[in-house]
N, C-alpha and C positions, 0 to 999 in steps of 0.2 A: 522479480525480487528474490533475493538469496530466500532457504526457506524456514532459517533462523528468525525471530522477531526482533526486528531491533527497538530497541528500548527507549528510543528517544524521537520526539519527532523531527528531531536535525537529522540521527540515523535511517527514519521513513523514509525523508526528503532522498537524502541522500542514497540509499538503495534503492530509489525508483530509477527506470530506465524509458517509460513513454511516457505515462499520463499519471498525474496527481489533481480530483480535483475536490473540489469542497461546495457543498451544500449548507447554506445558513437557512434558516427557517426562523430566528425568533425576530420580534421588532427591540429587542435590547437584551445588553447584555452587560454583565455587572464584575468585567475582569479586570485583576488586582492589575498588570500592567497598563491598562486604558485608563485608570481612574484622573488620573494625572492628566494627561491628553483631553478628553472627555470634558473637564472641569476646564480648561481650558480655552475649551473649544468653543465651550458653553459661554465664556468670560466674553468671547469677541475674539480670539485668537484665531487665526488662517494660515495655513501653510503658504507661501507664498512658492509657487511652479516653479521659478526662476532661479531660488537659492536652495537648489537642489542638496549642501550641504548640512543645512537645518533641519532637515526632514527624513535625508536617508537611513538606515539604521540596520543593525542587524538581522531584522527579519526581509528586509529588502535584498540585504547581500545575500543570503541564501535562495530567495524565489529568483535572483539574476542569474547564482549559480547554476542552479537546477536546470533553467531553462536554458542558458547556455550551452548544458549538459544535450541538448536537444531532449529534454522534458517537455511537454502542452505542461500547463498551468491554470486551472479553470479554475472561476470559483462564479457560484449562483446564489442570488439571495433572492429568499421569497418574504415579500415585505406586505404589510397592511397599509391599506391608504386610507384617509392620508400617512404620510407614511411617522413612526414616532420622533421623538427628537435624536435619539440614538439614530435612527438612520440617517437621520440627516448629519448627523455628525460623521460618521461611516461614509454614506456620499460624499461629503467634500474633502475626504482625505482619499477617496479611491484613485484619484489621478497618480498616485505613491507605487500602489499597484501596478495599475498598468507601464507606468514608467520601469519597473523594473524587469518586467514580463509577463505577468501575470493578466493573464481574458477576465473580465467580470462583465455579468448581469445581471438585470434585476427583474424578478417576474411579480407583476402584483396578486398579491394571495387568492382575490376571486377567482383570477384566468386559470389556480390552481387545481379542481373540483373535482375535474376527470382524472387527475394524477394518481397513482398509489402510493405515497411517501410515506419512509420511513420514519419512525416517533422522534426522532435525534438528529440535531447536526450530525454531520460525519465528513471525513473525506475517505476518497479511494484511491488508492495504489496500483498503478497495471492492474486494473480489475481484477485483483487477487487478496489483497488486504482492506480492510476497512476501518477505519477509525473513528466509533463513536464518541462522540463530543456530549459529555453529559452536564445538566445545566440545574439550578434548585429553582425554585421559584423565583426569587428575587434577581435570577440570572449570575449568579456566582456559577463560578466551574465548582463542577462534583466530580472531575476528573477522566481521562477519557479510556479506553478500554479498545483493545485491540481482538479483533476477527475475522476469521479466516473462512470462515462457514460458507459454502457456496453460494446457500439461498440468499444469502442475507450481503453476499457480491452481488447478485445479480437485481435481487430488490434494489441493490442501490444504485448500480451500473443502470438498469431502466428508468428510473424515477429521476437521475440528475440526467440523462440526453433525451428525457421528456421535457422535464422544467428549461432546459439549455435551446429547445428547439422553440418554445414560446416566449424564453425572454428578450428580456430588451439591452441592446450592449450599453454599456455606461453611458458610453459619449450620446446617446441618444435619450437615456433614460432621463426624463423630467422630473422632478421631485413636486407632489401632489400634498 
């Protein structure tokens, strides 16, 4: 990664050159774009696999680019079982993901214990930048915050290809 910061997470995206991946830790989350979707989801509404044009979106065409890019694409979520409604809403829209490129899996929170994980969502950049993902209580974004600190790469570089090496890939993971 250049060793400017770039200011936006399309420009993160975009200035990684190997690895981009992301660690979820909460069982919900209460962002102003999901609300929509979420309530929806909640109504009975399903993405239907097939009419892949109803469901693509913006943030799909950037994780296709990227990976295209010859970027990896991971993302790990560490969930509580049974798991909340929010992840099940999360699960049934993951096949989105993976279709556009992006790896997921899900590790359940007990199998967690021996881990040292960091207090925050985050992703990481070519294990050089980090981006914590900050959350309030009620799961709203508090905004996320950009670092370069070694320790706090490497806290995070060990903790997500710990959680990545006990989870479970999607297509396998059962909802509890």
């Amino acid at each position: 990664m250049p060793s400017n910061v770039p200011t936006t997470f399309r420009d993160l995206l975009a200035g990684c050159e190997q690895s981009a991946v992301h660690l979820e830790m909460r069982d919900a989350y209460a962002v102003d774009y999901e609300k929509g979707p979420f309530a929806e989801w909640r109504s009975g509404y399903r993405h239907d696999p097939a009419d892949r044009a109803s469901w693509w979106r913006p943030w799909l065409d950037i994780v296709a680019d990227t990976v295209d890019r010859g970027v990896v694409m991971r993302r790990a979520r560490i969930v509580s079982e049974p798991v909340s409604e929010y992840i099940r809403y999360e699960h049934s829209g993951t096949f989105t993901n993976i279709a556009a490129g992006e790896q997921v899996r899900w590790l359940p929170r007990r199998e967690t214990s021996g881990i040292a994980l960091p207090g925050n969502d985050f992703w990481l950049f070519d294990d050089q930048l980090v981006q914590w993902n900050h959350f309030a209580g009620d799961g709203s974004s508090q905004g996320p915050e950009i670092n370069r600190d070694p320790a706090a790469v490497k806290l995070c570089s060990e903790a997500f290809e710990r959680v990545w090496d006990r989870a479970v890939p999607h297509d396998q993971y059962k909802i509890r």
